[in-house]
N, C-alpha and C positions, 0 to 999 in steps of 0.2 A: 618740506619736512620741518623745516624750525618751526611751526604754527603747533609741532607736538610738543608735549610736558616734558619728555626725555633728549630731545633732538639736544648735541653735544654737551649733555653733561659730562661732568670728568669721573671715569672709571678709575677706583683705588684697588687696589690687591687686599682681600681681607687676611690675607697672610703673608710669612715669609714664606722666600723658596727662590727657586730660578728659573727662569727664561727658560725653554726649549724650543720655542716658535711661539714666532711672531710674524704676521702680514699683516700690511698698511697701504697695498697698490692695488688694490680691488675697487672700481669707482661706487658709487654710493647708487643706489636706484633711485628712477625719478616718480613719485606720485603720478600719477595721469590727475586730470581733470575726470570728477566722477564716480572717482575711486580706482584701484587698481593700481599698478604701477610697471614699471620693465621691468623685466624678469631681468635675473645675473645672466653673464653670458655663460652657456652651456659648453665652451669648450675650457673653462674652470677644471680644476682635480675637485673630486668629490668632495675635499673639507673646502675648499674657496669658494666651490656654489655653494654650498649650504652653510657655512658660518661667516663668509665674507669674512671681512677683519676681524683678526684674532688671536689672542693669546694664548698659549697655552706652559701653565706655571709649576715646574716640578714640586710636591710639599716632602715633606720628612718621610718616611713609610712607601714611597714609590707611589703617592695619593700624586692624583695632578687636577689643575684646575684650569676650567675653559673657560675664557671668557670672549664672547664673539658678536656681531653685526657692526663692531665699530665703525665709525667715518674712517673714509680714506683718510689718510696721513697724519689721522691723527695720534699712532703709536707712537709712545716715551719710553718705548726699550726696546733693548737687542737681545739676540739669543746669545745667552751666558751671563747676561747681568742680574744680578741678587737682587731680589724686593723684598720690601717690609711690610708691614701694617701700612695701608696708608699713601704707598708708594702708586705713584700717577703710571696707569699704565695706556688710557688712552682715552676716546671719546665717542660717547653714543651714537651711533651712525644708522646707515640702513643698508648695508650693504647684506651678499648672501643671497641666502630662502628667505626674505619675509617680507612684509605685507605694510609693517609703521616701524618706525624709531624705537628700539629698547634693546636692550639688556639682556643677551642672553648669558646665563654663569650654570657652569654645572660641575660637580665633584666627581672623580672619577677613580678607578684601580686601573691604570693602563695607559699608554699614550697616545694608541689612536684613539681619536676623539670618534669616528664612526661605528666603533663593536666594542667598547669599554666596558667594565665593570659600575655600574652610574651608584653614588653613595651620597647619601643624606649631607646636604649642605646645610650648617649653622651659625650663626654667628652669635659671639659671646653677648653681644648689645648692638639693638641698632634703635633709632627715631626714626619713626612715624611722620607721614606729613604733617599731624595733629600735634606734634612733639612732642608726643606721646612717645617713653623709652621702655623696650621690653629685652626683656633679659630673662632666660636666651634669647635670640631672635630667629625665630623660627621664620621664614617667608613664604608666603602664598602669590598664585597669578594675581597680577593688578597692584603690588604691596607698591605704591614708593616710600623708599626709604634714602636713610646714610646711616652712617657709621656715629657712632656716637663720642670719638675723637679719629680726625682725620688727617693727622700730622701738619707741618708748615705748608698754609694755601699759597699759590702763586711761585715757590719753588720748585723746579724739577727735582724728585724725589728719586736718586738713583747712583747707584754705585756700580762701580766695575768689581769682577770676582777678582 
């Protein structure tokens, strides 16, 4: 997995809000030689097979945000702790359903993450690998991006409620 573009980058919360779940003990899948890889283990609940690591972030309005396949252990929050703009919530992994290294995030009306109400995710600004900055930032399959201020690198970014 590190030989991918995404393998442990560090996921930021593009908003505030709080913690409601979080899982960080789901091992990562291994690549096979060839292509393919292990499947997650199927005696998982239905969100750990299929999002592996993962967050999920109350916003204002009862909106919540998913963000999931991260690496085992690599979560920097607990359920109840406040995040910001910016705030480290963990790192690109392969854990779950999938197939390579990435990022899944998704906006939602609800909290199970399985039969949600799913709503257009935007960001006010984000850079392009090109550095290239668009505003709003609308995102497509394939987009790598960041954020176009990402608070203090290299600090754990997090508060207790």
């Amino acid at each position: 997995p590190a030989s991918w573009f995404a393998w442990d980058e560090p996921v930021r919360s593009p908003a505030r809000g709080t913690v409601i779940s979080a899982r960080s003990d789901i091992p990562d899948n291994a690549l096979l030689p060839g292509g393919g890889m292990t499947p997650p283990d199927p005696a998982l609940d239905d969100a750990g097979y299929l999002l592996g690591n993962h967050v999920v972030v109350e916003l204002p309005g009862g909106v919540h945000l998913v963000v999931a396949h991260l690496r085992e252990g690599s979560i920097d929050v607990e359920v109840g702790d406040a995040v910001w703009e910016g705030a480290l919530l963990g790192r690109i992994g392969l854990s779950g359903r999938t197939t390579y290294p990435h990022l899944r995030m998704q906006l939602q009306r609800g909290q199970n993450v399985l039969d949600a109400d799913p709503l257009p995710l935007v960001f006010a600004c984000v850079r392009d690998a090109g550095g290239d900055v668009r505003r709003p930032g609308w995102l497509a399959t394939g987009d790598r991006v960041q954020a176009c201020g990402i608070g203090q690198e290299g600090r754990r970014l997090r508060e207790r409620r």
